[in-house]
C-alpha positions as CSV (number, residue, x, y, z in Angstrom):
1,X,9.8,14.2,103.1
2,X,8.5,16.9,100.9
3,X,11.2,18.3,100.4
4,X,13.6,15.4,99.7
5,X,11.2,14.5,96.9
6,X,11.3,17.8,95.0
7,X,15.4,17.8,96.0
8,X,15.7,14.5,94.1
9,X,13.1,15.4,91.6
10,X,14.8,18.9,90.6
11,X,18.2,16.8,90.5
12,X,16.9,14.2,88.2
13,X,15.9,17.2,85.7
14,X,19.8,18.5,86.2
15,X,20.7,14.9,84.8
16,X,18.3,15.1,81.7
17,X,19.5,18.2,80.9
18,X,23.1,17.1,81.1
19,X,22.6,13.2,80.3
20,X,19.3,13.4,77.5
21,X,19.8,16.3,76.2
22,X,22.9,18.8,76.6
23,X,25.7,16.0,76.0
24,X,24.4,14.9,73.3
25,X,23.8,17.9,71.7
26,X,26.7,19.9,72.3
27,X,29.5,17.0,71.5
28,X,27.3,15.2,68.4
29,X,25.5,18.1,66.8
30,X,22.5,17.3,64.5
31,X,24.6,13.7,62.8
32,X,25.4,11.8,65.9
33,X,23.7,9.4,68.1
34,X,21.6,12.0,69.3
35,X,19.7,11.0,73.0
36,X,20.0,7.6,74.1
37,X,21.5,6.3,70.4
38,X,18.3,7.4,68.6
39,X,19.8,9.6,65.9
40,X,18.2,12.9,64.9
41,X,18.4,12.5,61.2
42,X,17.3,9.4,59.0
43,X,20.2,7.5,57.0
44,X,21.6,9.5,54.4
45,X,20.0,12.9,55.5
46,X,22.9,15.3,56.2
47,X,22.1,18.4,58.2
48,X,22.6,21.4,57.6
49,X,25.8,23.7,58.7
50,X,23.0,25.7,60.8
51,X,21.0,23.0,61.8
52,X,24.5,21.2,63.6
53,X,25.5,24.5,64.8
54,X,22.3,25.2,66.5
55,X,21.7,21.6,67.7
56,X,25.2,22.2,69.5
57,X,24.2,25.7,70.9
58,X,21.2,24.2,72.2
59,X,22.9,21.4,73.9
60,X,25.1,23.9,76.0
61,X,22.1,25.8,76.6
62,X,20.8,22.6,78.4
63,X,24.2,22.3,80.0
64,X,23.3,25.2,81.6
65,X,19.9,24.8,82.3
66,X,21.2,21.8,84.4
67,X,23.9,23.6,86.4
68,X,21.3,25.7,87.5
69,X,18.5,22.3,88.6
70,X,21.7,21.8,91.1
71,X,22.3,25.0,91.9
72,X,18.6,25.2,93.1
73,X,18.0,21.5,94.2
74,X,19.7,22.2,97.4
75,X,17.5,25.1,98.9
76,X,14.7,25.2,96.7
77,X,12.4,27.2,99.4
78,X,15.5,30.2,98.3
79,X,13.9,30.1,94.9
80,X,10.3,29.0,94.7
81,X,9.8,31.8,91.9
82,X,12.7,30.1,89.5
83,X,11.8,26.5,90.0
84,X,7.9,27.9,89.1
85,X,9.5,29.7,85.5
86,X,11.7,26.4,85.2
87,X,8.5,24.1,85.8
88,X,6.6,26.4,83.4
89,X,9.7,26.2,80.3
90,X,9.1,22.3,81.1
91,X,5.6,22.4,80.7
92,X,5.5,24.2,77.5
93,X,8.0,22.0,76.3
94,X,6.1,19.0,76.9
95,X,3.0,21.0,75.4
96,X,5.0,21.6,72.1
97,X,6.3,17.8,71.8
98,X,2.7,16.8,72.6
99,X,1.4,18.8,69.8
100,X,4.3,17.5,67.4
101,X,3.2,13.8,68.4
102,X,-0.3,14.5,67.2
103,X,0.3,16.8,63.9
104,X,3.6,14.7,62.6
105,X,2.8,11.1,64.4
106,X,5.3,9.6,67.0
107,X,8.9,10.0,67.0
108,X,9.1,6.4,68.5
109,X,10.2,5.5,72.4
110,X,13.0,8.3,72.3
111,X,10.6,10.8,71.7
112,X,7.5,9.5,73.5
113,X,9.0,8.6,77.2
114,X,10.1,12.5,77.5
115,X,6.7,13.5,77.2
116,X,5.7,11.5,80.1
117,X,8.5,12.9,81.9
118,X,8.4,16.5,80.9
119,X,4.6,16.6,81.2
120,X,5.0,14.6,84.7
121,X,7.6,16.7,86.5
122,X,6.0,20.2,86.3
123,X,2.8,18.7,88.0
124,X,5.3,17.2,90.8
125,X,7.6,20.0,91.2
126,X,4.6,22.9,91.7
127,X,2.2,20.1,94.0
128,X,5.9,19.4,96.1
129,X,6.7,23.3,96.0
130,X,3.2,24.4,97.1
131,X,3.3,21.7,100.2
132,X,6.6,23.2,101.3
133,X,4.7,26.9,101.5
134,X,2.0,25.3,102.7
135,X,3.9,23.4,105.7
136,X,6.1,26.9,106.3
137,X,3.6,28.9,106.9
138,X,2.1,29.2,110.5
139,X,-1.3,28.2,111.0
């Protein structure tokens, strides 16, 4: 059971990465819709040339990042120590928009249910990764 959770759980961060925040990014740079319709820049901001460019980078950055959550959902006892660094990157992510909500205010429902999400799933993934250990191990 343990393990079908973090399987479905490391699967659903694949999505986001693909779905939230790679397509996005990659195919609508810094001026589209941006995640979920909410656009990145205010009406009649443009972006800059390197602000789109890296927006885009990043997006197949998170392309890649998701490739590897279903590369790794499938056996994820094969690579406890990755899902741990990938749990951590989340974590520090979340810790970083957290710290943006409270210095710059709220970026609304687009920016607020992430946080929930990327400050949820680290806790889930290490709690579901240490019960696998802790069920392998003999006693």
């Amino acid at each position: 059971m343990k393990r079908k959770l973090l399987q479905v759980i490391i699967t659903i961060a694949g999505l986001l990465m693909f779905f939230r925040f790679g397509g996005p990014a990659l195919f609508f740079g810094a001026t589209g819709p941006g995640p979920f319709g909410e656009r990145w820049l205010t009406d009649q901001r443009t972006a800059t040339l390197l602000l789109d460019a890296d927006i885009r980078f990043f997006g197949a950055m998170m392309l890649g990042l998701g490739v590897i959550f279903f590369s790794i959902a499938s056996r994820p006892e094969s690579f406890r120590s990755l899902i741990y660094i990938l749990a951590g990157a989340v974590a520090l992510g979340a810790a970083a928009r957290i710290y943006a909500l409270i210095t710059y205010g709220s970026a609304g429902p687009a920016g607020t249910i992430p946080i929930m999400i990327e400050a949820g799933m680290p806790i889930a993934i290490v709690a579901l990764m240490y019960g696998l250990g802790k069920d392998a191990r003999p006693q």
